[in-house]
C-alpha positions in Angstrom: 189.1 -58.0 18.2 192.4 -57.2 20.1 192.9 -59.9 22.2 196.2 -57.9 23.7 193.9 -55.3 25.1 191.5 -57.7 26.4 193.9 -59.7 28.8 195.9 -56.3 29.6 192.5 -54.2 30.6 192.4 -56.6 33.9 195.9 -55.8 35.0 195.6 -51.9 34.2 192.6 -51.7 36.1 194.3 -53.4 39.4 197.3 -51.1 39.0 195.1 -47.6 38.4 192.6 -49.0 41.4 196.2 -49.9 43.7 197.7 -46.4 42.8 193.7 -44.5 43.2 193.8 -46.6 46.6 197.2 -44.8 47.7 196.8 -41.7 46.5 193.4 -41.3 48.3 194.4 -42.5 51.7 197.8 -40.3 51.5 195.5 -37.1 50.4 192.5 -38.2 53.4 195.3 -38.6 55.9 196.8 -35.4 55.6 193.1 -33.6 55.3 192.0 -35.6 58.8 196.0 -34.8 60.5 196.5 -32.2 62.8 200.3 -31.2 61.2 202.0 -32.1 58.5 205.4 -32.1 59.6 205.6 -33.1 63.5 208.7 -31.2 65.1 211.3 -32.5 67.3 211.2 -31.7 71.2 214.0 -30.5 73.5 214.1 -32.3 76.7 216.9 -31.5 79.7 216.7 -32.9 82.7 218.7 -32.1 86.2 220.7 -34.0 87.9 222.1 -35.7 85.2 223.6 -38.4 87.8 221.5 -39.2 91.1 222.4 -41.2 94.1 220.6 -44.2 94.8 217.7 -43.7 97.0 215.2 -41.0 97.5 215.5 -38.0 94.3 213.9 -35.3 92.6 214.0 -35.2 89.3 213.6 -31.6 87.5 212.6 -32.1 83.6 212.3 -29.2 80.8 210.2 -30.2 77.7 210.6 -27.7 74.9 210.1 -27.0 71.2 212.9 -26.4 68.6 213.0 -22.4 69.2 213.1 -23.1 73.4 209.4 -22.3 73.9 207.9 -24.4 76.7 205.3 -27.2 76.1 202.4 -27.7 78.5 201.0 -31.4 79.4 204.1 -33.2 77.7 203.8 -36.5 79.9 207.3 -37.4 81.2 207.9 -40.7 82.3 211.1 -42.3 83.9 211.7 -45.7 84.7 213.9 -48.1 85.4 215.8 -49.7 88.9 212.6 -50.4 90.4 211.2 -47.3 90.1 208.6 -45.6 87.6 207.7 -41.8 87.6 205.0 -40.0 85.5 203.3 -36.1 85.2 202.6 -34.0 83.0 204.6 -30.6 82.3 203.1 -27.3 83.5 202.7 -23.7 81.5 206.5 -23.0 81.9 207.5 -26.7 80.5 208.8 -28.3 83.8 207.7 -31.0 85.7 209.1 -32.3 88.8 209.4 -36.1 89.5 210.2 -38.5 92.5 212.1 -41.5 92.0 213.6 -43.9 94.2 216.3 -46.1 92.5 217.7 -49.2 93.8 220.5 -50.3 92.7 221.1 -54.6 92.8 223.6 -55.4 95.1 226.0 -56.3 92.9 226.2 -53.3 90.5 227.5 -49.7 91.7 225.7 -47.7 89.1 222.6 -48.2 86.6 220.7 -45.9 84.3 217.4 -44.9 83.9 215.6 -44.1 80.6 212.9 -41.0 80.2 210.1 -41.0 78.0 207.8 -38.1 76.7 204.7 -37.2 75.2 204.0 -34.0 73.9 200.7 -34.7 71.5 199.6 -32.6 68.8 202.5 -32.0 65.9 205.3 -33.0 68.2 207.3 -36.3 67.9 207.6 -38.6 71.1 211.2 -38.4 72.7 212.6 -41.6 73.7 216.1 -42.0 75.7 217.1 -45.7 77.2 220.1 -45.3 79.8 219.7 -41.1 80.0 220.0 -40.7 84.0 223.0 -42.2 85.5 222.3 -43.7 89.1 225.4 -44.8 91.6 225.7 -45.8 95.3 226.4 -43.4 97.8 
C-alpha cells in the first residue's frame, strides 16, 4: 500500500472541489448576468457653478458613443439639499435644488450620483457642482 497517496488523496480532493467550486460559480454567474462587460456612462451637467439658493439643475446621462439613456436615476446632494429623477427618452432630467451654504463658508460643492441599470456601471462624483454666495 502507498501510504503517500493515501494522506495526499484528502488534500487533492479539497483543492479539485475549491477550484470545481470557483469555476462553477464564475461560469453560473455569467449564464444568470445580463452583460458581460458593463460600459461606462457619460454624465454632463449645467451650470457647472450655482448660486446659493433656489436652482435648476439640467443633467445628460449617456453611453460611450453619446446615445441617451432612459430611467438613469440621478441624484445630487449635499448643502442641505437632496435631488432625485429619473432621465427621460432624450437622457436629460431636470432637478431642483436649494443649497445653503453655512455662514461661515462662501462656496461648497455638491456630489451627483447615477444609476443607469442594466450593463452600465454607476457614476459617482463627490464635490462635482460648485456652489457660492451671491
Amino acid at each position: 500500500m502507498d501510504k503517500k497517496a493515501v494522506t495526499e488523496l484528502p488534500m487533492r480532493m479539497v483543492v479539485t472541489l475549491v477550484i470545481g467550486g470557483v469555476a462553477l460559480g464564475s461560469v453560473t454567474y455569467y449564464l444568470t448576468s445580463n452583460c458581460w462587460s458593463p460600459e461606462n456612462i457619460q454624465v454632463s451637467w449645467s451650470p457647472e457653478v450655482l448660486n446659493e439658493g433656489s436652482n435648476t439643475l439640467e443633467v445628460k446621462v449617456t453611453d460611450g458613443h453619446g446615445k441617451p439613456i432612459k430611467n438613469a436615476i440621478v441624484t445630487v446632494v449635499g448643502l442641505g439639499t437632496a435631488s432625485s429623477n429619473k432621465t427621460g427618452s432624450n437622457g436629460e432630467v431636470y432637478l431642483h435644488i436649494n443649497p445653503i451654504l453655512p455662514k461661515y463658508r462662501n462656496e461648497g460643492y455638491l456630489s451627483i450620483q447615477v444609476k443607469a441599470g442594466g450593463c452600465y456601471r454607476d457614476f459617482t462624483q463627490s464635490d462635482a457642482i460648485k456652489v457660492v454666495k451671491r
